[in-house]
C-alpha positions as CSV (number, residue, x, y, z in Angstrom):
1,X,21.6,-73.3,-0.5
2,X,19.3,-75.3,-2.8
3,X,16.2,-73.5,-1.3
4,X,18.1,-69.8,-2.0
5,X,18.6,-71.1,-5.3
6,X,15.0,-72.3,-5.7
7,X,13.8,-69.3,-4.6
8,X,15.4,-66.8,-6.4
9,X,15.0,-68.7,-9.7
10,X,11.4,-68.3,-8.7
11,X,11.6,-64.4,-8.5
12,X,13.6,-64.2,-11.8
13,X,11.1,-66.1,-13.4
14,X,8.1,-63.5,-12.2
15,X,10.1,-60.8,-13.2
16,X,10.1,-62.2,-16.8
17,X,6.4,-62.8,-16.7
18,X,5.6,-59.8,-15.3
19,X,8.0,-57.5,-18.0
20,X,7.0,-60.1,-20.8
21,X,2.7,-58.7,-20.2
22,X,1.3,-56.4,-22.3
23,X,0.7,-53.0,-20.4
24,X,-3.4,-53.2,-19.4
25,X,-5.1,-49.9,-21.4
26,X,-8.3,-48.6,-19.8
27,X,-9.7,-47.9,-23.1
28,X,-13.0,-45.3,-23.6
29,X,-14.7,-45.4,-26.8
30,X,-17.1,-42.3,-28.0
31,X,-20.8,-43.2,-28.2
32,X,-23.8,-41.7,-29.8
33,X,-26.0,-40.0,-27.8
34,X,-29.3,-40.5,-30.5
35,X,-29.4,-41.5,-33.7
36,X,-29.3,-39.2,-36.6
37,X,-32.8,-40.3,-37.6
38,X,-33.7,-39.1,-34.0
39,X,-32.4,-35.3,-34.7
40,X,-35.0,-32.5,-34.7
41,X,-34.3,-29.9,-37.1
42,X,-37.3,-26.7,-37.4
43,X,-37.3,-23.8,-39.8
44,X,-40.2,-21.6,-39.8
45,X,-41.0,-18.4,-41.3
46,X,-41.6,-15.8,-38.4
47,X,-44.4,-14.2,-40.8
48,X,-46.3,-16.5,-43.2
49,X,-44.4,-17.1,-46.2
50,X,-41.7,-13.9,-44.8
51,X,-37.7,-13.9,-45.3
52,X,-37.4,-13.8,-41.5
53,X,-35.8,-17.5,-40.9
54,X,-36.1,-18.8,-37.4
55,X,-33.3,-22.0,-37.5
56,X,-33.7,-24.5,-34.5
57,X,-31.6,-27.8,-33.8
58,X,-33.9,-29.4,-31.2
59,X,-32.0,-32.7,-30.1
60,X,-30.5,-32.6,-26.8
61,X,-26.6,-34.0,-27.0
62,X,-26.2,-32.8,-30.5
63,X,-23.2,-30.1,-31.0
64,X,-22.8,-28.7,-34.4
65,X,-23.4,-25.7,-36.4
66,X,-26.5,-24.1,-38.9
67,X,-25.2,-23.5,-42.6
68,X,-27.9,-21.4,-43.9
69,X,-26.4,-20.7,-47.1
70,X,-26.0,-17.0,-46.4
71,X,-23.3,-17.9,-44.0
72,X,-22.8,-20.3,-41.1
73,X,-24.3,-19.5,-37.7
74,X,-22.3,-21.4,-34.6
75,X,-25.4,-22.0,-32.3
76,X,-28.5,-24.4,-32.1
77,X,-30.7,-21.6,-32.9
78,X,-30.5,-18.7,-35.2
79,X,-33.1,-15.7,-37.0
80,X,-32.6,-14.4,-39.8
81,X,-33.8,-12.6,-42.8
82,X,-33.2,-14.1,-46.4
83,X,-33.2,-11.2,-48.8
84,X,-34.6,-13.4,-51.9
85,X,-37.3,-15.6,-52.4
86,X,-37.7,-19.2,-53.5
87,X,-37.5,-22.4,-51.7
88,X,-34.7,-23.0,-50.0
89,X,-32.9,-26.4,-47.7
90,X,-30.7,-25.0,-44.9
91,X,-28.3,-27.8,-43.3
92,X,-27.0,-28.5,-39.9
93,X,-23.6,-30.3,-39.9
94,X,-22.5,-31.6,-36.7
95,X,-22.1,-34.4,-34.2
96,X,-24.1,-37.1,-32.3
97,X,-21.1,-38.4,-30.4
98,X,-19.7,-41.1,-32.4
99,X,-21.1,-40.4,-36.0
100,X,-20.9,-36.9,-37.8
101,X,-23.8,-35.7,-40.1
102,X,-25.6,-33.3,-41.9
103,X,-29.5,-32.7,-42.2
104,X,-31.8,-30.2,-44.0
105,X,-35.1,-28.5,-43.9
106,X,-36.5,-26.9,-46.6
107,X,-38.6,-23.5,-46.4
108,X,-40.2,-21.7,-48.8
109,X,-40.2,-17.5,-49.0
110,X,-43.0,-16.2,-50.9
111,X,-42.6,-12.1,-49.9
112,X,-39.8,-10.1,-48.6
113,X,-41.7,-8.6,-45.7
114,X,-38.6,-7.8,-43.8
115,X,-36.1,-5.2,-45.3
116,X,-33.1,-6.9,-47.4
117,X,-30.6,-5.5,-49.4
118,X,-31.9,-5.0,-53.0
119,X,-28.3,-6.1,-54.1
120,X,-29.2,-10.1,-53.8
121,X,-32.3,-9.6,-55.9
122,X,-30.5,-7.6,-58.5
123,X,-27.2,-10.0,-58.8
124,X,-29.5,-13.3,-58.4
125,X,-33.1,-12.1,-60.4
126,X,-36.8,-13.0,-59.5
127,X,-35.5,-16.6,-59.0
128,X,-32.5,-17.2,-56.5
129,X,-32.9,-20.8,-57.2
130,X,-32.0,-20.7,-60.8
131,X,-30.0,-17.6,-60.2
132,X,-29.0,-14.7,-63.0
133,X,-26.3,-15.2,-66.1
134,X,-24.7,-12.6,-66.9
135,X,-22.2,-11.1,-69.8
136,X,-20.4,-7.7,-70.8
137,X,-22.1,-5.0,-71.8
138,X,-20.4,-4.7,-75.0
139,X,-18.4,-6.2,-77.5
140,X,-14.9,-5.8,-79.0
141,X,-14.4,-2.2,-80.7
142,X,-17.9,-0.7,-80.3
143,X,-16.4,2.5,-78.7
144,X,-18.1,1.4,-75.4
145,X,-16.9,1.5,-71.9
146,X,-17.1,-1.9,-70.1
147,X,-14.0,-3.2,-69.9
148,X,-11.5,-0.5,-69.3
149,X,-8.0,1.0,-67.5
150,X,-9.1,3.2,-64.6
151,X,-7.2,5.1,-61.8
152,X,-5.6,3.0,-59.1
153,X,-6.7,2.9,-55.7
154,X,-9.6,4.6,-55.8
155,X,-12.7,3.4,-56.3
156,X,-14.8,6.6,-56.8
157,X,-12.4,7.4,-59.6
158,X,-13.7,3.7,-61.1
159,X,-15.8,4.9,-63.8
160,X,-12.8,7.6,-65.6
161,X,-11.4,5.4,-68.5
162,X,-7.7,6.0,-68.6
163,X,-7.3,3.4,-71.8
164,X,-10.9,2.1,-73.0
165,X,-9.1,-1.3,-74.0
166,X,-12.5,-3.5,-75.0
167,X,-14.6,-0.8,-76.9
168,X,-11.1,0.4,-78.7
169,X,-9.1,-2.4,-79.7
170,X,-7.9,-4.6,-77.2
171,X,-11.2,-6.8,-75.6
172,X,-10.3,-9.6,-73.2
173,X,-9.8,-13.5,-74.7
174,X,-13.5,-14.7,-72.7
175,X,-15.2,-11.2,-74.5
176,X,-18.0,-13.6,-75.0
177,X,-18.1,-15.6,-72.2
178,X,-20.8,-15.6,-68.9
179,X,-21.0,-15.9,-65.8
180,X,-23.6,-17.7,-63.6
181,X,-24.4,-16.9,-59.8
182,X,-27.3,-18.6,-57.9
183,X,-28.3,-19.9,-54.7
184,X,-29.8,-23.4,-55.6
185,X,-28.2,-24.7,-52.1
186,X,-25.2,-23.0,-52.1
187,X,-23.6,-19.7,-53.4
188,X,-22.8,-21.0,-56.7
189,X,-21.0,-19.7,-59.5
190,X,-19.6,-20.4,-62.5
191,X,-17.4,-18.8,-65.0
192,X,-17.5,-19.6,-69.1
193,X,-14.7,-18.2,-71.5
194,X,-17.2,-18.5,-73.9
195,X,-21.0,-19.1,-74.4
196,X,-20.8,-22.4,-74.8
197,X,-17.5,-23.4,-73.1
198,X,-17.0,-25.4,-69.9
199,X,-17.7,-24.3,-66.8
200,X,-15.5,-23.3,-64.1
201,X,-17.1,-23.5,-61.1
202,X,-16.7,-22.2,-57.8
203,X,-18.4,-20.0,-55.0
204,X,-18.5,-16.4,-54.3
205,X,-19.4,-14.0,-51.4
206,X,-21.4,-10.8,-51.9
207,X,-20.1,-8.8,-48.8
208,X,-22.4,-5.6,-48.6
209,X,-21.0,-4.4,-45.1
210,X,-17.9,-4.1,-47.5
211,X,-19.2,-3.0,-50.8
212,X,-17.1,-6.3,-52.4
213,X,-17.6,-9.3,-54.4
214,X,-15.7,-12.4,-53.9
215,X,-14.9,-15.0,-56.1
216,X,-13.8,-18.6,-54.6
217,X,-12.0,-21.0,-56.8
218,X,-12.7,-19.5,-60.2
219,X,-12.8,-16.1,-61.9
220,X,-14.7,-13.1,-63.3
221,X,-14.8,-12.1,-66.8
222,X,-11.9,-10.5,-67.9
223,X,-9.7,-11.7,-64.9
224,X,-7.0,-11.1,-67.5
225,X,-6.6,-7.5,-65.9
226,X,-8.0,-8.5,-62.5
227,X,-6.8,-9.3,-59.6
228,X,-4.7,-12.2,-57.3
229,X,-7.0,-12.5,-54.8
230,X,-10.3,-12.2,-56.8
231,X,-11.9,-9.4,-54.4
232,X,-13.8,-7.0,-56.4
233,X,-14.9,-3.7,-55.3
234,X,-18.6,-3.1,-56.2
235,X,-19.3,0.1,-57.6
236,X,-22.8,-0.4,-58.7
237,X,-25.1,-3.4,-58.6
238,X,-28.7,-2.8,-60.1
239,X,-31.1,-5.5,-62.4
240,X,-29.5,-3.9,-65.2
241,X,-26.0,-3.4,-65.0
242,X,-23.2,-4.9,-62.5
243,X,-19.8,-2.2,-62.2
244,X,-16.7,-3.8,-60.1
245,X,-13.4,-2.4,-60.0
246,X,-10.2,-3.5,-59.0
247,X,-7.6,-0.9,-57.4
248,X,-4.4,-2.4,-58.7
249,X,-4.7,-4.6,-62.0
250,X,-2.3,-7.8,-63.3
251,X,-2.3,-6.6,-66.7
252,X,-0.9,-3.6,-65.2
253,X,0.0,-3.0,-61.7
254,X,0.2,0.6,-61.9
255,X,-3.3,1.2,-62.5
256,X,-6.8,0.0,-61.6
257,X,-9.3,-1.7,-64.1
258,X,-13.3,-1.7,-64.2
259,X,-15.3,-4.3,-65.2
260,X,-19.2,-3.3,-66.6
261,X,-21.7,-6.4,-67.1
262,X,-25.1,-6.3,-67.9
263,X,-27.7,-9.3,-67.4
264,X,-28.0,-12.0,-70.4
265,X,-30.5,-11.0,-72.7
């Protein structure tokens, strides 16, 4: 009997030792395949000095994707054709395993050699870098048609002035404001209720495929009668002058409102 007891006191007592143990974890832990110092980043212009951008991520290992300000491209390599000139750092974000990163390489565009919409040069100027300010063309009560009441939901009916609300009596609170886009690194904008006020910045897309301009985290001038989702319809877009419409309008949703904006003098 004493042995039985023995014994099974003995099996009790692995049992608690055995229940008491942590669980063993066969942990993995992510490692870097090279060191960011190590990555190979190339950009070169397929034609000396051209806007025809060959991107290449040459580091094997490396997953990530090309921001080349333009857009994003999801693939160690990508071509294409900048429709501005200036110098200009594109960046690849990504991964080396265990550390993330971003990296640039500068290139510099001399001549547009390849064809590009004429829209970037016009919103942006002779220097994308610095970019273009621009204002309305008009002020309040001067019997001109820039900022204006306009059929709804149709853009080719953009430029008929229902109510001409800035050259009659009514201009918009920023009247003499700006607004700055350029492409120093990014697609920056900025938008100032008045010449010298602060800026509210954000980002904006020029969608040609679309005819549209997008504004990210900020506004246009007169966004008073613009719209929720600061889409824009583009009805012109030369050096000179800048026409956008919107098809359905805050200030009043029954119509549409057009916008005219001319380059700072």
């Amino acid at each position: 009997m004493k042995i039985n007891k023995i014994i099974y006191l003995l099996m009790a007592s692995l049992m608690l030792v055995t229940t008491a143990c942590d669980p063993i974890v066969d942990e993995q832990h992510l490692s870097n395949s090279t060191s960011v110092e190590n990555v190979e980043l190339k950009a070169t212009n397929t034609t000396p000095g051209g806007n025809e951008i060959k991107l290449e991520m040459l580091t094997p290992g490396v997953t990530g994707y090309w921001d080349y300000i333009m857009d994003v491209a999801l693939t160690d390599t990508h071509t294409f054709v900048m429709p501005v000139t200036g110098t200009f750092n594109f960046t690849y974000r990504g991964t080396v395993g265990a550390e993330f990163f971003e990296k640039s390489v500068p290139v510099t565009i001399t001549t547009l050699d390849h064809e590009a919409p004429p829209e970037w040069g016009a919103l942006l100027g002779p220097d994308a870098v610095a970019g273009k300010t621009w204002v309305f063309d008009g002020v309040g009560g001067d019997g001109g048609k820039w900022w204006f009441m306009s059929p709804p939901d149709d853009v080719n009916s953009a430029l008929t002035a229902w109510w001409n609300a800035g050259g009659e009596c009514c201009p918009p609170v920023d009247v003499a404001g700006k607004m700055h886009f350029d492409l120093d690194g990014a697609r920056n904008y900025k938008y100032y209720a008045t010449a010298a006020g602060e800026a509210l910045s954000g980002t904006y897309k020029l969608d040609l495929a679309n005819k549209k301009l997008i504004i990210f985290d900020s506004k246009i001038l007169g966004a008073e009668a613009g719209n929720n989702d600061q889409t824009y319809d583009i009805v012109s877009l030369t050096a000179d002058k800048m026409v956008l419409y919107t098809p359905r309008s805050l200030k009043d949703k029954g119509t549409g409102w057009t916008f005219v904006y001319k380059p700072q003098p």
